[in-house]
Rosetta silent file (secondary structure, phi, psi, omega in degrees, C-alpha in Angstrom):
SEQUENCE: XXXXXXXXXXXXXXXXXXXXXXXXXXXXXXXXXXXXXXXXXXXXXXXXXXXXXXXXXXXXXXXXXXXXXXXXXXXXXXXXXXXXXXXXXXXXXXXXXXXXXXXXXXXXXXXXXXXXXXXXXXXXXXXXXXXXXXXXXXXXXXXXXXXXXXXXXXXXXXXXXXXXXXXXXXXXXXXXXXXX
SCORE:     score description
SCORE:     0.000 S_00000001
   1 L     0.000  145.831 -179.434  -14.865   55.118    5.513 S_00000001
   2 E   -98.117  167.478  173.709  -13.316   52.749    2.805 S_00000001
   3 E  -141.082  127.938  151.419  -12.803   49.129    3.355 S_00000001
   4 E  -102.201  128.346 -163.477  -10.195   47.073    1.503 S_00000001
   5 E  -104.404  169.108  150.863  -11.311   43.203    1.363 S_00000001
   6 E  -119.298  120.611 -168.749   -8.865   40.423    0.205 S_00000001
   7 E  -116.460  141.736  173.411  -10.584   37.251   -1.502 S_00000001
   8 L  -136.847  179.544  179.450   -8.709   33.919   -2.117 S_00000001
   9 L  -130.762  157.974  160.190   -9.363   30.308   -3.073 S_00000001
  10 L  -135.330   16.190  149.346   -8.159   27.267   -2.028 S_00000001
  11 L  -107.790   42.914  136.337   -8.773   25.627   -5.479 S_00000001
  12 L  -156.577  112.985  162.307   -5.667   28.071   -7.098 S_00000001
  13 L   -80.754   21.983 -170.490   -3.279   29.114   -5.105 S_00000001
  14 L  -113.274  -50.100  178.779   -1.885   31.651   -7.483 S_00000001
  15 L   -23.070  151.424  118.616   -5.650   33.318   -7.415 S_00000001
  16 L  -149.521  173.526  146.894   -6.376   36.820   -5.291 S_00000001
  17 E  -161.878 -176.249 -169.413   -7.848   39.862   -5.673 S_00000001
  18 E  -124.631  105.766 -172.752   -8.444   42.812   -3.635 S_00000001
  19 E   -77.763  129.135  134.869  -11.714   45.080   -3.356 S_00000001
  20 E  -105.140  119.511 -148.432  -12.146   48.613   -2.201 S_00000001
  21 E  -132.411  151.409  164.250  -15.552   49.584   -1.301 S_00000001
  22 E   -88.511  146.172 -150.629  -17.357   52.205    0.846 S_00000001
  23 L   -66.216  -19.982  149.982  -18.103   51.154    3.917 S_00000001
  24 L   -67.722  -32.916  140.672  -22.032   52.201    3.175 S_00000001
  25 L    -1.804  130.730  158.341  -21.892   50.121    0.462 S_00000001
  26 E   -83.891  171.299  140.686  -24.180   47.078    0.570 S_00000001
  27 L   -22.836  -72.173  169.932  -23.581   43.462    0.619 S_00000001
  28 H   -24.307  -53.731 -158.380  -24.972   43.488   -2.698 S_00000001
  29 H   -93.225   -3.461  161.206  -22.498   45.782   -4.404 S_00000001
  30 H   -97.550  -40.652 -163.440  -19.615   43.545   -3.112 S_00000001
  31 H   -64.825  -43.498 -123.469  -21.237   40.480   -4.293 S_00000001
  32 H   -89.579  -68.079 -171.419  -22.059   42.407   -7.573 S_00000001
  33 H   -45.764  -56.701  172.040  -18.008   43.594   -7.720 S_00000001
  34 H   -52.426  -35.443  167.767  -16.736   40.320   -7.233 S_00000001
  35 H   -44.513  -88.236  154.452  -18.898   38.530   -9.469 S_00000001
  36 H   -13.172  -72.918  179.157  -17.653   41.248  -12.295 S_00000001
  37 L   -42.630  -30.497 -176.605  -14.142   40.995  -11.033 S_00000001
  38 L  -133.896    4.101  178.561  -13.942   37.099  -11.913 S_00000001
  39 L   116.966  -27.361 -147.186  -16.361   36.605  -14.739 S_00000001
  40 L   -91.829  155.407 -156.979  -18.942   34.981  -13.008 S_00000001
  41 L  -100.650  155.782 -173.868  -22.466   35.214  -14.049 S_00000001
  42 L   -94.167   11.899  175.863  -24.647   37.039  -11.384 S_00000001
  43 L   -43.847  -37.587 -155.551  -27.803   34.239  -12.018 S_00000001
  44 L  -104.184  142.810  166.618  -27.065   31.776   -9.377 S_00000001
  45 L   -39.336  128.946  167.324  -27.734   32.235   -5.355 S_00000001
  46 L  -144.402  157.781  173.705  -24.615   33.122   -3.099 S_00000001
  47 E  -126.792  174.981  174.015  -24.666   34.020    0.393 S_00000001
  48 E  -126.826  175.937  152.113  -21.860   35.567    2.345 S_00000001
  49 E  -149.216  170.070 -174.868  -21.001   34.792    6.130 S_00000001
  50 E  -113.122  128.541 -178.656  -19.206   36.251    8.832 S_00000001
  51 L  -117.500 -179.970  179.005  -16.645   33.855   10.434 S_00000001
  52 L   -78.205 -178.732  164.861  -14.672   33.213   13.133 S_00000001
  53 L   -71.760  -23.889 -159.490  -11.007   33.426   13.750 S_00000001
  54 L  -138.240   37.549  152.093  -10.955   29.703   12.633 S_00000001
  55 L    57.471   57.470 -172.099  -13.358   30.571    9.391 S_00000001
  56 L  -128.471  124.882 -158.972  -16.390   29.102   11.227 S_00000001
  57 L   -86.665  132.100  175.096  -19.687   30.442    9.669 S_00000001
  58 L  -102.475 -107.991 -159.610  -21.434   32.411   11.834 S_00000001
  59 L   -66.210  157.335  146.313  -24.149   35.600   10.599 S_00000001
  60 E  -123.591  135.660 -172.936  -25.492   34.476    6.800 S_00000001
  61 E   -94.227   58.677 -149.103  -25.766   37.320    4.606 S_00000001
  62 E   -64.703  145.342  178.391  -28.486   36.000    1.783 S_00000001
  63 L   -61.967  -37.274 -175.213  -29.170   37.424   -1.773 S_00000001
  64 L  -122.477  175.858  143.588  -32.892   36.952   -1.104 S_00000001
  65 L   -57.409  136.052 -173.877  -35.253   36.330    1.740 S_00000001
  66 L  -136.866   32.007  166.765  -36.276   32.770    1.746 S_00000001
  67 L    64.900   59.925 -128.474  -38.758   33.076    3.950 S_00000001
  68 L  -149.784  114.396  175.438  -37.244   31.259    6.742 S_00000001
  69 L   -89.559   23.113  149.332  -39.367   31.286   10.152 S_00000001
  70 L   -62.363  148.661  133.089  -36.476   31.387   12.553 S_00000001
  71 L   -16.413   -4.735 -174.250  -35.984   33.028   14.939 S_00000001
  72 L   -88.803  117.001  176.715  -32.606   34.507   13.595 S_00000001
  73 L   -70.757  159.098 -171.257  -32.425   37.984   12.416 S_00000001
  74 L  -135.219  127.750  166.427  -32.156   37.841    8.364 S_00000001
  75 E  -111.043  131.983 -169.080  -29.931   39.378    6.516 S_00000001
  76 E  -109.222  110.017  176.409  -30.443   40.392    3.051 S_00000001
  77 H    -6.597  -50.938 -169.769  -27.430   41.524    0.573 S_00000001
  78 H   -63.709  -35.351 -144.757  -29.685   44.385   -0.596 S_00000001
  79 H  -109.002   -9.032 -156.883  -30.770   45.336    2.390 S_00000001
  80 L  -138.663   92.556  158.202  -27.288   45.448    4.464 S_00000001
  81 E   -27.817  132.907  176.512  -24.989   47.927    4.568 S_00000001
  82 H   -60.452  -34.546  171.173  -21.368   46.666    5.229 S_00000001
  83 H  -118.287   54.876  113.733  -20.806   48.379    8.294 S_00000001
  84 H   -67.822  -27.234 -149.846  -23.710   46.718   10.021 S_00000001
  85 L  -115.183  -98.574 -178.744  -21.912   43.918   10.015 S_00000001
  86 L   -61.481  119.081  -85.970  -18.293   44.532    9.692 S_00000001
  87 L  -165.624  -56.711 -173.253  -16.642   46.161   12.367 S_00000001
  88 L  -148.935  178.059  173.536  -13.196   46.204   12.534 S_00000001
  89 L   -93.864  172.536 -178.302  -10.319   44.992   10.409 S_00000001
  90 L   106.269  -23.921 -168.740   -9.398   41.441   10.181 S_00000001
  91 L   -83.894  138.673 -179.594  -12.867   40.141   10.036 S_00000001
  92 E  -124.414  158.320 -154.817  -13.565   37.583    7.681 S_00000001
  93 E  -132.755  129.091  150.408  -16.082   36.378    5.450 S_00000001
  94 E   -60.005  109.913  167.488  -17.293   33.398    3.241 S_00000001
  95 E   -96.207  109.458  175.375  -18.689   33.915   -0.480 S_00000001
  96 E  -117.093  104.896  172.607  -20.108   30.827   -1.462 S_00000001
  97 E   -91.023    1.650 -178.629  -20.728   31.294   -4.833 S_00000001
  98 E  -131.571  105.048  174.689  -21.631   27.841   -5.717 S_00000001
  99 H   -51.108  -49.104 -175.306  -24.522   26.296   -3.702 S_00000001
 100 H   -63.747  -21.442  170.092  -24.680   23.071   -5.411 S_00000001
 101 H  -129.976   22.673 -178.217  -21.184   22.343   -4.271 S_00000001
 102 L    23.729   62.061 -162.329  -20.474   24.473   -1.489 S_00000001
 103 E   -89.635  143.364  158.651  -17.682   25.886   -4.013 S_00000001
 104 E  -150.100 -171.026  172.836  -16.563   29.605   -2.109 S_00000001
 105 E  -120.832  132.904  175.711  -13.942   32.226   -1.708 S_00000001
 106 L   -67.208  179.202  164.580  -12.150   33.036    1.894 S_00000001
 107 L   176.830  128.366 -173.723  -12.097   36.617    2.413 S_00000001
 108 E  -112.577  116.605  141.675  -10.690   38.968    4.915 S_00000001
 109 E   -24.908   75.583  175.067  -11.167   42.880    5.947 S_00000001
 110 E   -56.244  -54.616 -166.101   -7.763   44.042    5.610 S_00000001
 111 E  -137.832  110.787  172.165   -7.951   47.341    6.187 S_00000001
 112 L  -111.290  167.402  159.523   -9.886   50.509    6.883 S_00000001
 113 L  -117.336  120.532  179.932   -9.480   54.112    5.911 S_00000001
 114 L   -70.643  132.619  148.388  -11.473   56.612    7.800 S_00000001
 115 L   105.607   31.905  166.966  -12.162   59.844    6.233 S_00000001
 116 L  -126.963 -176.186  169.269  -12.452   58.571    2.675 S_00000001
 117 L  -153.115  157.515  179.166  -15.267   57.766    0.655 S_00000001
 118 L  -131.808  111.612 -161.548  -16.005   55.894   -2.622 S_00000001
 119 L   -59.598  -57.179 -159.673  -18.819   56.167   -5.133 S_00000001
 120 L  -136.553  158.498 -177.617  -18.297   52.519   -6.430 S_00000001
 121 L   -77.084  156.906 -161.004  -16.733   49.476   -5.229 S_00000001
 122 E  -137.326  112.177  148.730  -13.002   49.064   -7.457 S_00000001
 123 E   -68.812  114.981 -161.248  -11.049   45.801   -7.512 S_00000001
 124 E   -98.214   -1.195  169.716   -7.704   47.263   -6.978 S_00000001
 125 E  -165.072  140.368 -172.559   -5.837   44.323   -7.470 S_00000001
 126 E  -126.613  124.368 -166.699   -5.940   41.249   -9.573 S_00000001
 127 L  -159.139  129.808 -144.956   -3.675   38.055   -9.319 S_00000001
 128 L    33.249  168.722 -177.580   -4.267   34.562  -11.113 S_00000001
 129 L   -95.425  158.123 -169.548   -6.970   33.456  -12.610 S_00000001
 130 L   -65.777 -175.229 -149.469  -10.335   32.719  -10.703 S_00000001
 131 L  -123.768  146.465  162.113  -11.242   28.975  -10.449 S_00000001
 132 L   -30.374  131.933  169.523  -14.338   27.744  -12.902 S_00000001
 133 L   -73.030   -6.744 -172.543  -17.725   28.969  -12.024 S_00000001
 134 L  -163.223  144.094  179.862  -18.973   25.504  -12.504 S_00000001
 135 L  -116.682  150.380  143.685  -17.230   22.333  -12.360 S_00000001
 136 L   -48.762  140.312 -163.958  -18.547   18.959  -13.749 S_00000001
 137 H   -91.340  -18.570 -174.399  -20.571   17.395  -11.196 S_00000001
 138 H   -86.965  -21.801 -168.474  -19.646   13.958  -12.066 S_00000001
 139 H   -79.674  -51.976 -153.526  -15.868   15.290  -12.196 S_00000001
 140 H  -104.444  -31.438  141.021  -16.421   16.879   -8.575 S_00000001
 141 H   -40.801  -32.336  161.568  -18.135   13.833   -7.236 S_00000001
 142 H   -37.499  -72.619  165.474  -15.049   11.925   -8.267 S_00000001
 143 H   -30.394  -53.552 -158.500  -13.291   14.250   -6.063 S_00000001
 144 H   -73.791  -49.592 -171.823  -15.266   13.966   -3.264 S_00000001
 145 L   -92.873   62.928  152.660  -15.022   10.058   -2.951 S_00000001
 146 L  -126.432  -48.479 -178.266  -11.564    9.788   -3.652 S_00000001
 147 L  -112.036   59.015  161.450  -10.868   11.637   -0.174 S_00000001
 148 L   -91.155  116.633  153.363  -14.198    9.918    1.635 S_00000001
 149 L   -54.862  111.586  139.963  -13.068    7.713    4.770 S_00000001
 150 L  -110.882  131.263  163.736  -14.290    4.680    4.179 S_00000001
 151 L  -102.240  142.703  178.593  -13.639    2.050    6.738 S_00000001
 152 L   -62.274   86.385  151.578  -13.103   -1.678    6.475 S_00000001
 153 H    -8.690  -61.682 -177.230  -16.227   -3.719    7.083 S_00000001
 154 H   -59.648  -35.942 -173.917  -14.826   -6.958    7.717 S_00000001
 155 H   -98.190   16.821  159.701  -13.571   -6.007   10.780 S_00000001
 156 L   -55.756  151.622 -169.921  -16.738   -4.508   11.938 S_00000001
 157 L  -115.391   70.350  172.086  -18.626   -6.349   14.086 S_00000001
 158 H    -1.304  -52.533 -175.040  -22.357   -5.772   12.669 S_00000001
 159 H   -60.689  -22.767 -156.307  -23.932   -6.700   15.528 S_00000001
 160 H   -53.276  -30.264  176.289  -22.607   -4.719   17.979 S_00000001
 161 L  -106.285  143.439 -137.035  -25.636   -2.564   18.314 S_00000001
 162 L    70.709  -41.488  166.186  -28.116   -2.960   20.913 S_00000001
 163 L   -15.466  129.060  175.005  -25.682   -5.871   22.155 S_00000001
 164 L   -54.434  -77.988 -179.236  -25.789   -6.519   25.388 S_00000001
 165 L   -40.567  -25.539 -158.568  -21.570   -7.224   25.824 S_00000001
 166 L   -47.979  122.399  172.991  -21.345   -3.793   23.068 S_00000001
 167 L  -104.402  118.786  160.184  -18.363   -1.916   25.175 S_00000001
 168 H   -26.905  -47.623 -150.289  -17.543    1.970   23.940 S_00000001
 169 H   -89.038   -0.099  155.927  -13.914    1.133   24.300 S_00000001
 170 H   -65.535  -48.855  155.956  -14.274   -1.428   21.636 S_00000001
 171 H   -60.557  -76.999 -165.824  -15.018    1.245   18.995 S_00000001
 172 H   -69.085    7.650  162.633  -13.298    3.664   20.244 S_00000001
 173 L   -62.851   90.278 -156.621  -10.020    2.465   20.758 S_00000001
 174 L   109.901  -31.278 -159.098   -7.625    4.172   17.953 S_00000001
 175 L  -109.238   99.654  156.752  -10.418    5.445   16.321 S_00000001
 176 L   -93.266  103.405 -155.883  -11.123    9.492   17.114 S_00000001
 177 H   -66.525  -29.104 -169.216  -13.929   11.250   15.125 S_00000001
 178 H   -76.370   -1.056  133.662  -12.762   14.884   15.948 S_00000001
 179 H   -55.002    6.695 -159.915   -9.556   13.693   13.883 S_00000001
 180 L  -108.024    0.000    0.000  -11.535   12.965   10.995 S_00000001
């Protein structure tokens, strides 16, 4: 069975591209194709994950073992066939190709075709260019604290904790964190 993935950004919105891979295929050799596919040097740690409907990282797919004494089964790129994982179409996946900035690409399982097969994974479509493999850090700190909530001291009341009088609905009036 083939798989066709679709990868995006949400730093270019002009950006896609499209994979086709066999479905025996590892992790690896999608990592490997994309990587190839946008330029990118294949040096630095990426993981994949398996999301949710609402792109909420679930399984992590890692390039190496990192020795990690959970309790979790660990999955290694090398080591993991694609359809161990992936299952049906529609399911989507996280590339986070940049660790230091938790820079990634969305990615969805569009499609499968049963009864084909493919020696090597193919990017079968290409559309804008990919986003920088590396940003200035001082550039993308900038970034970060430009859309930071910060709230307005003064009208904190320092004290408030451990106060005896401290009421919840004093904070919390107006103020909802699961909006934030």
């Amino acid at each position: 069975m083939v798989y066709r993935f679709k990868l995006v950004s949400d730093e270019v919105s002009n950006f896609s591209r499209e994979y086709e891979i066999d479905s025996t295929a590892t992790f690896l050799q999608l990592r490997n194709t994309i990587l190839d596919s946008v330029g990118y040097s294949k040096d630095d740690f990426n993981s994949f994950f398996l999301c949710d409907d609402d792109w909420q990282k679930n399984e992590e797919i890692t390039l190496e073992d990192m020795g990690s004494s959970s309790d979790q089964d660990i999955w290694v790129m090398g080591d993991t066939p694609l359809n161990e994982l992936i299952e049906e179409d529609g399911q989507r996946l996280i590339f986070v190709f940049d660790y230091m900035t938790e820079r990634s690409f969305f990615m969805e399982m569009k499609e499968s075709f049963p009864g084909r097969t493919l020696s090597d994974p193919i990017c079968v479509l290409k559309r804008g260019n990919p986003p920088a493999q590396y940003v200035d850090l001082d550039e993308f700190d900038a970034k970060i604290d430009s859309t930071t909530l910060t709230l307005p001291t003064d009208d904190l009341d320092l004290d408030i904790y451990g106060d005896d009088q401290f009421d919840d609905e004093d904070i919390s009036d107006g103020f909802d964190i699961n909006n934030m």
